[in-house]
C-alpha positions as CSV (number, residue, x, y, z in Angstrom):
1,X,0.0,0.0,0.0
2,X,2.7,2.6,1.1
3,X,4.3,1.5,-2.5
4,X,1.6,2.4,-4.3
5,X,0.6,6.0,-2.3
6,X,4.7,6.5,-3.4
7,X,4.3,5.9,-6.5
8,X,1.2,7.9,-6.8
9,X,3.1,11.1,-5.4
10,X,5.7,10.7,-7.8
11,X,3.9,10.6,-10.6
12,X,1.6,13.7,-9.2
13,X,5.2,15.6,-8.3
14,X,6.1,15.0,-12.2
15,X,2.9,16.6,-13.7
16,X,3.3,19.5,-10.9
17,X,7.4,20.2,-12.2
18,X,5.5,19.8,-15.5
19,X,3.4,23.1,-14.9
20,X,5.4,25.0,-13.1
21,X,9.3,24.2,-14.8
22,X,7.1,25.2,-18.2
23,X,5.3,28.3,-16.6
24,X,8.9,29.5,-15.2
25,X,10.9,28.9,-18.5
26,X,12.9,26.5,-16.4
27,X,14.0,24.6,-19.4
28,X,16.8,22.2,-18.6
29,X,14.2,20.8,-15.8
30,X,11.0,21.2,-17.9
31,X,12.7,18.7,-20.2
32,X,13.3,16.0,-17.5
33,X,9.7,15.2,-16.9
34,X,9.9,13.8,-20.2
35,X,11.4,10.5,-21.6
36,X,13.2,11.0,-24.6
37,X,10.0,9.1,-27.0
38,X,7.7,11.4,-25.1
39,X,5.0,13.8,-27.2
40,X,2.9,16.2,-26.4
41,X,-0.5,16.5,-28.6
42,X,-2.3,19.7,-27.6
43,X,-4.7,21.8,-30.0
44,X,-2.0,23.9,-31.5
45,X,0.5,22.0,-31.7
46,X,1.6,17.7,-32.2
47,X,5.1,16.1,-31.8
48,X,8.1,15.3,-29.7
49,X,8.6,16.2,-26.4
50,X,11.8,18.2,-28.1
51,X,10.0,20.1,-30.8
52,X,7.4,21.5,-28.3
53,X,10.3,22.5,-26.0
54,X,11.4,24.5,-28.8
55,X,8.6,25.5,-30.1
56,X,7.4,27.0,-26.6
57,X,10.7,28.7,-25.4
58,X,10.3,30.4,-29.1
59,X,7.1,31.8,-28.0
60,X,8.2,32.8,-24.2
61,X,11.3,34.8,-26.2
62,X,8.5,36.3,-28.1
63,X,6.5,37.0,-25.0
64,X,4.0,35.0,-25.0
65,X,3.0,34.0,-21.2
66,X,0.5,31.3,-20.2
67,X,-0.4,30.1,-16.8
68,X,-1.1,26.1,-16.0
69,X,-3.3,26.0,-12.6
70,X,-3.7,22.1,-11.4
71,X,-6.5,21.0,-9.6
72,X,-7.6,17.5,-8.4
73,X,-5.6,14.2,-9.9
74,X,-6.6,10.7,-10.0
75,X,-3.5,8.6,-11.3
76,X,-4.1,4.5,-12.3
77,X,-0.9,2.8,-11.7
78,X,-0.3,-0.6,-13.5
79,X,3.3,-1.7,-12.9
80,X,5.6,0.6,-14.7
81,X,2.8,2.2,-16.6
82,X,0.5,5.0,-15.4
83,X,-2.2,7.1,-16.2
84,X,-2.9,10.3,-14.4
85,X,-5.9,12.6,-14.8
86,X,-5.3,16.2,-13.6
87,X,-8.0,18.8,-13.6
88,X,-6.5,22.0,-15.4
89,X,-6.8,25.3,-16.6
90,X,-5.0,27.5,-19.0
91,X,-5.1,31.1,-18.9
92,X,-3.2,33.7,-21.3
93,X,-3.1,37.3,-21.9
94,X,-2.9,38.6,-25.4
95,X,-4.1,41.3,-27.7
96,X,-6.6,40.6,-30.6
97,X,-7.2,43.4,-32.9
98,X,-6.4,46.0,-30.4
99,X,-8.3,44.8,-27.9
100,X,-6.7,43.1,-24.3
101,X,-8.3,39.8,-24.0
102,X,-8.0,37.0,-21.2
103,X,-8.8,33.8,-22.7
104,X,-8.9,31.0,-20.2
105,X,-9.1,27.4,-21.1
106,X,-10.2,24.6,-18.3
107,X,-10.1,21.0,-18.8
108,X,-8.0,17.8,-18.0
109,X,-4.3,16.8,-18.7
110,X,-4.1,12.7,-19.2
111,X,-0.6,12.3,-18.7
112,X,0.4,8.3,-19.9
113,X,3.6,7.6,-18.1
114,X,6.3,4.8,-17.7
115,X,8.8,4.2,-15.1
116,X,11.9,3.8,-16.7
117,X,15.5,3.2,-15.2
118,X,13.7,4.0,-11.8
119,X,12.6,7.3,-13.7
120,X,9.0,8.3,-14.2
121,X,8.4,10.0,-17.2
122,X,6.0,11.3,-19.6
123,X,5.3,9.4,-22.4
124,X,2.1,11.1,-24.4
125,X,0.6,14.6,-23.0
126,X,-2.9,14.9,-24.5
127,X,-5.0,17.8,-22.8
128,X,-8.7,17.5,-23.4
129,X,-10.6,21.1,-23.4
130,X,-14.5,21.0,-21.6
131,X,-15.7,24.5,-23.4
132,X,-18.1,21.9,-25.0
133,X,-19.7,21.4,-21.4
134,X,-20.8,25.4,-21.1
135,X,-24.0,26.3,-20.8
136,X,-25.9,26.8,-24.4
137,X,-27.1,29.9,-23.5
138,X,-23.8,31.5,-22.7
139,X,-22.3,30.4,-25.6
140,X,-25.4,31.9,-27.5
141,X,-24.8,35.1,-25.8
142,X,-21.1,35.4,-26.9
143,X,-20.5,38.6,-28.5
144,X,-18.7,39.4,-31.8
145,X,-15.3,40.6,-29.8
146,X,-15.5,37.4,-27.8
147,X,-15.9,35.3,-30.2
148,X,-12.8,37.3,-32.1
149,X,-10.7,36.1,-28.8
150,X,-11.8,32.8,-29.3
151,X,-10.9,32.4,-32.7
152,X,-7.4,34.2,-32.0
153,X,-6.8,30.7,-29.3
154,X,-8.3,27.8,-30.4
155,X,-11.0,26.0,-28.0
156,X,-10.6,28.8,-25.6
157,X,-13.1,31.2,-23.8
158,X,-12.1,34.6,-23.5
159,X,-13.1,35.7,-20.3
160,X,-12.1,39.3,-20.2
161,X,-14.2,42.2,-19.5
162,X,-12.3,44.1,-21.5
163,X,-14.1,41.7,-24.4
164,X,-17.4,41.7,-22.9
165,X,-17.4,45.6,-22.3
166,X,-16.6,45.9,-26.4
167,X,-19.1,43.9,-27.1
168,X,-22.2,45.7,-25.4
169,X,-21.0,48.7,-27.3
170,X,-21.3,47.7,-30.3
């Protein structure tokens, strides 16, 4: 039992130094909660744990800045193979078409995982967005400038009120 509860952690500490080595820019780390087959598959982008290292620090030197918060995990552990299901959300700051929008995306990370050489490590990242769950009638009531944010990040809400205040203005 206490081998199992150890195992959990770890696995929970890795998607943890996952968000917040990525957040930080920590690089060098961010990469070793990866094994070296590992791939992420997100909306915007699919490939190897490498090419999304590179592809993201390109966009951090470009400014782009984009928050992981973690909520509650469940993580299935079958002998050096895991799966762990972690409650997220995604929130970014950016301008679209001169207007400052917060877009905010909420959902879970499945992070598949093997232990290797003692080493957990991600295998396959595949986030899965729940902006399908919202209420109808707030996505009816979307306005043009919201839905502008939405199109500028891909299965995102925009939350701000910057948007919202456009929108019942024009």
């Amino acid at each position: 039992m206490a081998d199992a509860m150890n195992e959990r952690l770890a696995i929970r500490e890795l998607v943890e130094n996952w968000a917040v080595w990525r957040d930080a820019g920590d690089w060098e780390r961010f990469r070793t909660v990866w094994h070296d087959d590992g791939r992420m598959m997100a909306t915007w982008f699919q490939g190897t744990a490498d090419e999304f290292i590179r592809v993201t620090k390109e966009g951090w030197d470009k400014g782009v800045s984009i928050l992981h918060f973690l909520g509650g995990s469940s993580i299935d552990v079958a002998g050096n193979r895991a799966i762990a299901q972690t409650k997220m959300t995604i929130s970014q700051r950016a301008d679209v078409d001169g207007v400052r929008c917060d877009v905010v995306c909420t959902g879970r990370f499945y992070d598949f995982v093997e232990k290797r050489a003692g080493r957990w490590g991600v295998v396959l990242r595949q986030p899965i967005y729940e902006k399908d769950r919202l209420d109808r009638s707030i996505r009816r009531r979307r306005s043009r400038s919201t839905a502008d944010c939405s199109r500028a990040f891909p299965r995102a809400i925009a939350t701000s009120r910057t948007c919202r205040r456009r929108s019942a203005s024009t």
